[in-house]
C-alpha positions in Angstrom: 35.7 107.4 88.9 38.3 109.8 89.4 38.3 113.6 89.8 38.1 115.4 87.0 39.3 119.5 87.0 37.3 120.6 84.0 39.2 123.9 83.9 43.0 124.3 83.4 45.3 125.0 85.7 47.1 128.4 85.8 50.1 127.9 87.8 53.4 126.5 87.6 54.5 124.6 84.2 51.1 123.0 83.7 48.0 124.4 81.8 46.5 121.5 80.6 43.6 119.9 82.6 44.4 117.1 85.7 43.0 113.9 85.1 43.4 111.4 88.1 42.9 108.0 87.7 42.6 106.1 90.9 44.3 103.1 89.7 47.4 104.2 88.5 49.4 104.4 91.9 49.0 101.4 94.8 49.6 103.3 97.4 48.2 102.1 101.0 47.1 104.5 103.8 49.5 104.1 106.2 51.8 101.5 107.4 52.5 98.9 110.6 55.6 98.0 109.8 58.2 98.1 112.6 60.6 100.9 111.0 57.4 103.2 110.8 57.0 102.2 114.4 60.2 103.1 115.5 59.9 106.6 114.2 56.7 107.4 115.8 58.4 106.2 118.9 61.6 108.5 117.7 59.4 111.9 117.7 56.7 111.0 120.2 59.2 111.5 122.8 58.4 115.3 122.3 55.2 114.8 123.4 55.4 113.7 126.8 54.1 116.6 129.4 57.9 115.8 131.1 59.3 117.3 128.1 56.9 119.9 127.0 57.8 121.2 130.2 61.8 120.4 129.9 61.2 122.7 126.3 59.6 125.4 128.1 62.4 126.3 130.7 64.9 126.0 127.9 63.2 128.6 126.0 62.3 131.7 127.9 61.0 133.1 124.8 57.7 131.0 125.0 56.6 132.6 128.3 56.9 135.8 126.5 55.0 134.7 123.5 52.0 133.5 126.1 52.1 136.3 128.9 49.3 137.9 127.9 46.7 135.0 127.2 48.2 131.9 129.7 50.4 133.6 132.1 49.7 130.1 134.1 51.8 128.4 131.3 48.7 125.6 131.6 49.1 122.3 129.3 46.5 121.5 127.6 47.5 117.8 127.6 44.0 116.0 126.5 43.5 118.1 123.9 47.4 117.4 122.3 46.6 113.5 122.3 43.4 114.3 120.9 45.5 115.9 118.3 48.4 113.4 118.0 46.1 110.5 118.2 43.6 111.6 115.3 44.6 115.0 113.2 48.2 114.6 113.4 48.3 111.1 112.9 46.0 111.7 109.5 48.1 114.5 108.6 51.4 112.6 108.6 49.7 109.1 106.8 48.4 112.2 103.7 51.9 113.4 103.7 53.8 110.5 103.1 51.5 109.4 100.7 51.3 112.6 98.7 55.1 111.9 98.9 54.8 108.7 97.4 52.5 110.1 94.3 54.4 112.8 92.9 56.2 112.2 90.0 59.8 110.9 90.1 61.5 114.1 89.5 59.7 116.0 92.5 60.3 113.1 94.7 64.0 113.2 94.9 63.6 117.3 96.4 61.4 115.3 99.1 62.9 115.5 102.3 60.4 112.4 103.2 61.7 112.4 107.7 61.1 115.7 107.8 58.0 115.8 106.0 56.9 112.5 108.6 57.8 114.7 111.7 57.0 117.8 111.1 53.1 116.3 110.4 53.0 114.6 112.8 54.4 117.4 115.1 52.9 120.5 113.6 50.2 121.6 116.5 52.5 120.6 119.3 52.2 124.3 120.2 48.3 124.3 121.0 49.4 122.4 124.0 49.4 125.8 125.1 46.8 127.5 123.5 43.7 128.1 126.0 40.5 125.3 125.5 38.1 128.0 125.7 39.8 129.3 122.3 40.8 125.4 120.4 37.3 124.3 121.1 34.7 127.2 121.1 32.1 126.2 119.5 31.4 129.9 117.7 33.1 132.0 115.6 36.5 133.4 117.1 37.1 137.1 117.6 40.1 139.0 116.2 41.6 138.7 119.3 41.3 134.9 119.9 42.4 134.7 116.0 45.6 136.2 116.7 45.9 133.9 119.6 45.2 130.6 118.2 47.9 131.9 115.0 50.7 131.7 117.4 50.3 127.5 117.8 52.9 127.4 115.1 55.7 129.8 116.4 54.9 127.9 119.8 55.6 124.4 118.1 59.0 126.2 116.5 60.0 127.7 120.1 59.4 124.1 121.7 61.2 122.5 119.6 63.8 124.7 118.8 66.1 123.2 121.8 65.7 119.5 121.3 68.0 119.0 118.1 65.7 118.3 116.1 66.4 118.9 112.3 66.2 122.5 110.9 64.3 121.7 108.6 61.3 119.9 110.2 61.8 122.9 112.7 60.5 125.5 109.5 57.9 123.0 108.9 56.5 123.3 111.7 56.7 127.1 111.8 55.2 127.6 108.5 53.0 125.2 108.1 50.3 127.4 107.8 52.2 129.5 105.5 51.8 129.1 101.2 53.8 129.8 97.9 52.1 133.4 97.9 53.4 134.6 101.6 49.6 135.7 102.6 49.3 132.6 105.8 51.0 133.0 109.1 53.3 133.5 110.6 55.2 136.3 108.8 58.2 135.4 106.3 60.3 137.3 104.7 61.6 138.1 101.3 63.6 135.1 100.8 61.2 132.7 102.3 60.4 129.8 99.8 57.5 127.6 100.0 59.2 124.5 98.7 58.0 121.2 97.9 58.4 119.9 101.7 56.2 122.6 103.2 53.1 122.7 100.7 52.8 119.0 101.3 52.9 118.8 105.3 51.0 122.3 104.7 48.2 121.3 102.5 47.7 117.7 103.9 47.0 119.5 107.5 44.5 121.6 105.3 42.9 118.7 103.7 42.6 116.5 106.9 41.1 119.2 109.0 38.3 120.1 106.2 37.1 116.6 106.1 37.4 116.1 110.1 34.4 117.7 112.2 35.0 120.0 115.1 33.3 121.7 117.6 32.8 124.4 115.4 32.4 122.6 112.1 30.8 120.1 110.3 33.4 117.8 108.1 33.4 118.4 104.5 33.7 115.5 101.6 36.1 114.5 100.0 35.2 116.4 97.2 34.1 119.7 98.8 37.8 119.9 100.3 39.5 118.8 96.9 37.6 122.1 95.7 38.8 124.5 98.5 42.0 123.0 97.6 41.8 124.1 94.0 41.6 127.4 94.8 44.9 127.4 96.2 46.3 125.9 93.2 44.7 128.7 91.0 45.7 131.4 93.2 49.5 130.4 92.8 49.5 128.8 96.3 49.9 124.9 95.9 52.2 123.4 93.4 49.5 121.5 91.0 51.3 118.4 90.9 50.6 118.6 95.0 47.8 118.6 94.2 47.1 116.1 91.4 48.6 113.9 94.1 46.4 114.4 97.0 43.5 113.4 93.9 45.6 110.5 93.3 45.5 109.7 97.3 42.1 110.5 97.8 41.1 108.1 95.1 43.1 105.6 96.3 41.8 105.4 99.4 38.5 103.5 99.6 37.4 105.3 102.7 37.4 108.8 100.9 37.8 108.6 97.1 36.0 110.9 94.9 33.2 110.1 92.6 
């Protein structure tokens, strides 16, 4: 049975209710073919302490950025293949397959390499975030939120130097940012919250709810869809977005709604 959004939506062009019906899309949950391969292989090169460390002394502006809380510039290498090798890797599969389920007009403003890399790449930067901070088990303080914030801007500054594309660079910036400017880090005026960024943004969102952590238990599939909705009624998602992540989760056998 699919999801069903008993109230309308307020945002964007549609008012009516979202209906999802599971069947309409085949879309699979990932892919092993060898071009796939060969772009993980592409952007995985990133990844390796060698370069994290080669993208460090090209940028003196990350030491500045971590003075204060890992003067020591330690790696937290374990806990970035954790990442790469579970969250990341879920967060790109969502992406690419919300990509796949939007309607035809939206998919042509789909820059789909970008949206692949920048997923899959997006919490590069908590290589250098302390452990103590990524996996305490309590609640963090103000000052360990304001800490664990700057993962994105470190991703951006790591990156920055390698060539790769502008626009997976912003991704990975603002992926915790939204259509209403209230996520991190700060934007200005101009800033746009295209189609690109609310799907690497809200298929990171997605993934981590229905993950469990130290800190967390993980969520359903149908208590994240909600948290989701909230977004879409505060103005923050694009509700087609989101009527595709439905269209995904319901899809795939391992997590579909009922």
């Amino acid at each position: 049975m699919g999801l069903e959004i008993s109230r309308p939506i307020g945002a964007g062009i549609v008012s009516a209710n979202i209906y999802t019906n599971r069947n309409r899309f085949n879309v699979g949950f990932g892919s092993n073919s060898a071009s796939d391969t060969f772009e993980r292989q592409s952007i995985e090169q990133y990844t390796t302490e060698a370069a994290i460390k080669r993208m460090i002394n090209a940028n003196p502006e990350i030491r500045k950025i971590v003075k204060k809380f890992n003067p020591e510039m330690h790696l937290n290498l374990a806990e970035l293949k954790e990442l790469l090798n579970n969250h990341a890797s879920d967060t790109q599969k969502i992406a690419i397959a919300l990509s796949q389920n939007l309607p035809f007009s939206l998919k042509n403003k789909v820059n789909i390499k970008a949206i692949e890399d920048a997923a899959y790449l997006h919490d590069i930067g908590k290589v250098l975030i302390p452990e103590n901070i990524l996996n305490k088990a309590g609640k963090l303080d103000d000052n360990e939120i304001k800490i664990m914030h700057k993962h994105s801007q470190l991703g951006y500054e790591l990156l920055k130097t390698t060539g790769i594309n502008p626009v997976t660079l912003n991704l990975i910036r603002n992926h915790h940012q939204n259509a209403k400017k209230t996520g991190y880090p700060w934007v200005g005026k101009d800033f746009n919250a295209d189609l690109n960024l609310q799907i690497v943004s809200v298929s990171d969102k997605y993934s981590a709810l229905t993950e469990s952590r130290v800190y967390k238990e993980a969520l359903t599939p149908k208590e994240a869809l909600t948290i989701i909705y909230q977004d879409v009624k505060e103005g923050k998602l694009h509700p087609f977005i989101f009527k595709a992540l439905v269209n995904h989760v319901n899809n795939n056998p391992l997590s579909k709604v009922s």
